[in-house]
NURO-562676 format. One line per 10 residues: number of its first residue (from 1); for each residue x, y, z negated of C-alpha. Coordinates in steps of 0.001 Angstrom, whole numbers, plus 500000, padded with zeros to 6 digits. Each point is the difference from the previous one (the first is absolute). Example, Ala and Ser with C-alpha at 12.3 -4.5 7.8 and 13.67 -1.06 7.14 Angstrom:
BEGIN
1	512300,495500,492200  501370,503440,500660
END
This chain:
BEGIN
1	513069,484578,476231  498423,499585,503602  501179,501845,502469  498030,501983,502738  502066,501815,503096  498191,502996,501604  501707,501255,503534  499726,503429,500182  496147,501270,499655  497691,502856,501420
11	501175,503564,499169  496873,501905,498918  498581,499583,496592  498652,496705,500193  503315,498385,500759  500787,499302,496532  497142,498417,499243  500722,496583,501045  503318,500286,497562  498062,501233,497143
21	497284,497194,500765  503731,497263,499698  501073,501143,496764  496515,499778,498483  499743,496143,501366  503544,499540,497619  502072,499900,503276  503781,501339,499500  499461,502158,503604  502770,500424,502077
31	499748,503214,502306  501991,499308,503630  500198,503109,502014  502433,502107,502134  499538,503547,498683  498647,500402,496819  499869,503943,500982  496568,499066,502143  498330,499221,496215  501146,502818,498117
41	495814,501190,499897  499591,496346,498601  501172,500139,495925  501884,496607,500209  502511,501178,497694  497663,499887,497141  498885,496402,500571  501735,497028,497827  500239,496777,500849  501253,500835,503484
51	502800,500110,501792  501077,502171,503230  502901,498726,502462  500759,501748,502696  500806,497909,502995  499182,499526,503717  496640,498735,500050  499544,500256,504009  502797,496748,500195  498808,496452,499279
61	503219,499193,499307  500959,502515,497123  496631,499488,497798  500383,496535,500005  504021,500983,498757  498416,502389,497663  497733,497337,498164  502922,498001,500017  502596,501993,498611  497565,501115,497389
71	499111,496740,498587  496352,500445,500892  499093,496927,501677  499584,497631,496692  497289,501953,499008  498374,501583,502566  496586,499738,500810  498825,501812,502745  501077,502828,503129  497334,502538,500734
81	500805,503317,502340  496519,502061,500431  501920,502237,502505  499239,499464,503476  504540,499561,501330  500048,497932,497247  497540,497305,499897  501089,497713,502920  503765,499686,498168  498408,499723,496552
91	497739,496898,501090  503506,498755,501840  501930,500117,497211  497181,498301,497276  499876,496945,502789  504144,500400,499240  499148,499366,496722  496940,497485,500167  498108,502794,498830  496209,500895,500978
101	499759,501852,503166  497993,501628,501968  501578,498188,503038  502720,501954,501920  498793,498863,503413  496590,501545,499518  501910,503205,498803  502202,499800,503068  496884,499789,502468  498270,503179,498050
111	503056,502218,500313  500282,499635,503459  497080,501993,501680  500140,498240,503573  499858,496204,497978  496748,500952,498365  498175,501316,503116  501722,496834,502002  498534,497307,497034  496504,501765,500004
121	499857,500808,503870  497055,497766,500649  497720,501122,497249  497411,502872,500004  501611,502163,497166  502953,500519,502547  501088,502964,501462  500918,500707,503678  503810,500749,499478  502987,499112,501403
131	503936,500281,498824  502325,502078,502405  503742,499938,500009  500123,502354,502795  497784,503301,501480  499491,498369,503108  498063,497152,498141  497564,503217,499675  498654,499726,503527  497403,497416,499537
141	498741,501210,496565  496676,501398,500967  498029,500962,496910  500131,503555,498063  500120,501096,497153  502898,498034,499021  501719,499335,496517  503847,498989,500501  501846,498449,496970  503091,498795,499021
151	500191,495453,500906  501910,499553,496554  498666,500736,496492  496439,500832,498943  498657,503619,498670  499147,503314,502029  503565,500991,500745  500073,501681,503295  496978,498531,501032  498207,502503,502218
161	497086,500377,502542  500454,501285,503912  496843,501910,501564  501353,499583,503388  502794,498213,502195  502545,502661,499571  499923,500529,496493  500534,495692,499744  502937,500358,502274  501450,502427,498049
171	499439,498590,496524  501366,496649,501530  503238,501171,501160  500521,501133,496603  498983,497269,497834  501829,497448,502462  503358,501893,499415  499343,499588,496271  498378,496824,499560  500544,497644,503748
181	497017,498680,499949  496513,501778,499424  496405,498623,499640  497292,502054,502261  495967,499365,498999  496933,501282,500594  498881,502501,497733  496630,498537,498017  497897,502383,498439  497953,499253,496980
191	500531,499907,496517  503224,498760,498357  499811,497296,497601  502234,498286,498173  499530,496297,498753  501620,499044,496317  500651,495977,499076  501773,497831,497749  501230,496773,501557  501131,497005,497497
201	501225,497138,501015  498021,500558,503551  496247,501180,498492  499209,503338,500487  497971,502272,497543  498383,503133,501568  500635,502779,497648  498079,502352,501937  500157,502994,502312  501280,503209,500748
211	499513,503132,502263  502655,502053,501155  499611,503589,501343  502160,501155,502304  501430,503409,501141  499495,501687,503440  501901,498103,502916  502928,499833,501482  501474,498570,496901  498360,497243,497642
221	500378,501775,496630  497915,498372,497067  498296,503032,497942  497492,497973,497730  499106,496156,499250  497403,498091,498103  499378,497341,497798  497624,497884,499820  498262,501265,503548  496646,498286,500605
231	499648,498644,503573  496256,498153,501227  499776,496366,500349  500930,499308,503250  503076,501964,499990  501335,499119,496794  499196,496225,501051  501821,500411,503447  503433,501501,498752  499773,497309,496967
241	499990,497343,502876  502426,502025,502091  502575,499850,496592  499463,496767,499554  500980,499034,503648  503153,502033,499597  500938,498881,496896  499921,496465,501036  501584,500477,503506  503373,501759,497991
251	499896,497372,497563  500305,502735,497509  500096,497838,496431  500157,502480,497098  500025,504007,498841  497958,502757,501081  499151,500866,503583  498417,503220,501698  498319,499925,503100  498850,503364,502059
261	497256,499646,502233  498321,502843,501966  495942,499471,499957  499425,500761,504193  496840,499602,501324  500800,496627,501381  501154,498637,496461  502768,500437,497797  503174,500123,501778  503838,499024,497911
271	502158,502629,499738  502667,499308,497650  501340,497028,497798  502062,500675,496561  501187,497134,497927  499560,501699,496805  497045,502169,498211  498953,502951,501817  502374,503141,499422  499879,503115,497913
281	497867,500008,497012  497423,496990,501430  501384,497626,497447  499536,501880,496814  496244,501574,501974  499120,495673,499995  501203,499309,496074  498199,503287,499464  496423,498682,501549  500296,496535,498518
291	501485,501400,496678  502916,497198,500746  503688,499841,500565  499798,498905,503658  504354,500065,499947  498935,497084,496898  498660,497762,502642  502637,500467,502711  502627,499067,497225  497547,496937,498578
301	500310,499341,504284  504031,499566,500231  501005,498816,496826  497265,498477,497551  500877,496174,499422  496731,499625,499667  498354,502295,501971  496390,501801,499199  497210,499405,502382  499115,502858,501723
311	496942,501178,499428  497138,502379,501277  500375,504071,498655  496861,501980,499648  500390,503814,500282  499250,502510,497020  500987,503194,501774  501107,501012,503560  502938,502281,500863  501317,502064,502390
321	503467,501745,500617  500779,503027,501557  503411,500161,501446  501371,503670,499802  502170,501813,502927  501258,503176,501037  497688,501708,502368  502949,502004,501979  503618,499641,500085  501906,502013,497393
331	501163,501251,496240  498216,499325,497320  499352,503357,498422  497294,499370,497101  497350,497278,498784  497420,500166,497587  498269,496302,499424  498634,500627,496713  496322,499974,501205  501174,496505,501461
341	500084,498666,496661  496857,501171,498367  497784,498816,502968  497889,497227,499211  500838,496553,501391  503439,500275,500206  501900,496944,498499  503468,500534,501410  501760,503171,501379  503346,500442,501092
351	502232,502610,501886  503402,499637,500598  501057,503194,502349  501558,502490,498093  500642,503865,500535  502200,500562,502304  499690,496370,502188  500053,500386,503801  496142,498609,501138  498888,498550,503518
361	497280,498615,500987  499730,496566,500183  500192,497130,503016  499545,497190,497855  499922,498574,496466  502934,501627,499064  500998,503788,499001  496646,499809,497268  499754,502056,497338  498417,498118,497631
371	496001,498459,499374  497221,500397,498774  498065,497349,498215  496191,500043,499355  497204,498026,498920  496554,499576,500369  497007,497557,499995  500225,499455,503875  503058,500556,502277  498420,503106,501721
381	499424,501798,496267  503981,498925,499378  500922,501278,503121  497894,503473,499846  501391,500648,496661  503664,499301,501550  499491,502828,502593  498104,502498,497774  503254,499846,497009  502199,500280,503900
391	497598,503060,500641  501429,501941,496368  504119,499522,500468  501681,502979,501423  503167,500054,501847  501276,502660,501448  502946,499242,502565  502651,501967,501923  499405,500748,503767
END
């Protein structure tokens, strides 16, 4: 039987999809992580045809030992990690193996904050930014608001925006004592919008677009997102030729990508690379819309022999979800969701705080309580019926 490897995958309830999606292709998966006590919300246990080994999946060295020690390399066909820390040494290791890739260098450049902004500098979707490694490198750095973010890795970890000088110096002191380095931008204002593509063998299919609604500022906390969000021409046109010139200056080769943008009055501005589909439930919101298995095609990407031409998906629904969080820090003394489920629209709910769990409020994609998912014949009905089932859970929490 053919063997496919997964390294590690996302935590929320779309991370097992891309197993599930394996096994039905006839693949024998094998299931690389370091803690299998981050998936316990994910069922695996129940799956057959799979295989879990525990092992350190952050070293190069020890999942190529793994495959080896395990016999897997006769028959395997394909590597595939849909988790943002993992994609760069999943790509290295199927290049290891002669494997398709996505192409490690290209994965290299989008982890690294300060290499993206230095490789797209010169064009118009850039942002003024530049990377500090010490407050003093403050002094000439001119333009407020400000977002400051962690160099390394992608996501909304501890990115945050300063009003004013003070507030930049402070924030920067901190963040330099954790991270060394930090990236300071301007602050663009406009709507956030996220590009979704599959790459094979170096042609990219648009799969379409999404919006993303933030919460208030300092933090960058994702409360709701879209799919598929209808843009005018010239827009839509611009960031398809913006993707296409990123895509090709990476060298990116195969597997999904997400691209952020922010839609400023001078034209869409890049925001954020991921190697991999967008997060949270995006992936399951796509297969939903196209009534496909969009985890089918990445697989048919990194291991079909003969590989199926990508082709052009036409929508048959949009969705939205709405990403639930604790509105103040504290116990969580009651719930009632049971008008959640009866409200019309609602494909998908789930909550995972229980009585008794210590809430806070968010500062970033983490610390969620669950989602929300909705449907409706245009991204705005999706998205209104998202709020409106929000509107009938109760919690009551603990000062």
């Amino acid at each position: 039987m053919k063997t496919l490897v997964i390294i590690e995958t996302t935590t929320s309830g779309a991370g097992s999809k891309i197993i599930k999606s394996g096994i039905q292709h006839g693949y024998k998966v094998i299931f690389l992580c370091s803690n299998l006590d981050r998936y316990t919300n994910l069922g695996l246990e129940q799956l057959s045809n799979f295989e879990i080994i525990i092992t350190d999946t952050s070293s190069f060295e020890q999942i190529i030992s793994t495959i080896n020690i395990k016999n897997l390399k006769e028959n395997l066909s394909g590597i595939i990690s849909l988790s943002d820390s993992y994609v760069e040494i999943a790509s290295k290791v199927a290049e290891y193996f002669n494997l398709t890739s996505s192409n490690s260098e290209s994965l290299e450049i989008i982890r690294d904050k300060g290499k993206v902004r230095e490789l797209f500098r010169d064009y118009e979707f850039s942002v003024k930014n530049k990377v500090i490694y010490d407050v003093k490198d403050l002094e000439e750095w001119k333009t407020f608001p400000a977002v400051s973010k962690s160099v390394s890795g992608t996501g909304s970890i501890d990115v945050k925006v300063s009003l004013y000088k003070d507030d930049l110096y402070k924030e920067t002191k901190k963040m330099l004592v954790k991270y060394g380095e930090l990236l300071i931008e301007k602050y663009e204002t406009g709507n956030l919008i996220s590009h979704e593509l599959l790459v094979q063998d170096g042609k990219v299919l648009s799969l379409g677009f999404t919006n993303r609604i933030l919460g208030q500022i300092p933090y960058f906390v994702e409360v709701s997102y879209s799919f598929p969000y209808s843009l005018d021409f010239q827009e839509k046109q611009k960031m398809e030729q913006y993707s296409d010139i990123i895509i090709s200056l990476l060298g990116y080769r195969n597997g999904a990508l997400h691209i952020e943008y922010i839609l400023t009055e001078n034209g869409p501005k890049l925001i954020e690379i991921n190697g991999r589909l967008g997060g949270g439930m995006l992936g399951p919101m796509i297969s939903k819309s196209f009534e496909i298995d969009i985890y089918d095609y990445i697989i048919n990407i990194f291991c079909s022999e003969e590989k199926a031409e990508l082709e052009h998906f036409v929508p048959k629904k949009a969705y939205s979800t709405t990403v639930i969080y604790s509105q103040k820090e504290g116990e969580l003394l009651y719930k009632d969701d049971s008008l959640v489920h009866t409200y019309p629209n609602i494909e998908e709910f789930y909550f995972n705080a229980k009585i008794g769990d210590y809430l806070k409020e968010p500062t970033n994609f983490r610390g969620d309580l669950g989602y929300i998912m909705s449907f409706g014949k245009d991204t705005e009905e999706a998205y209104l019926k998202g709020q409106s089932a929000l509107s009938t859970l109760i919690m009551r929490i603990k000062d």
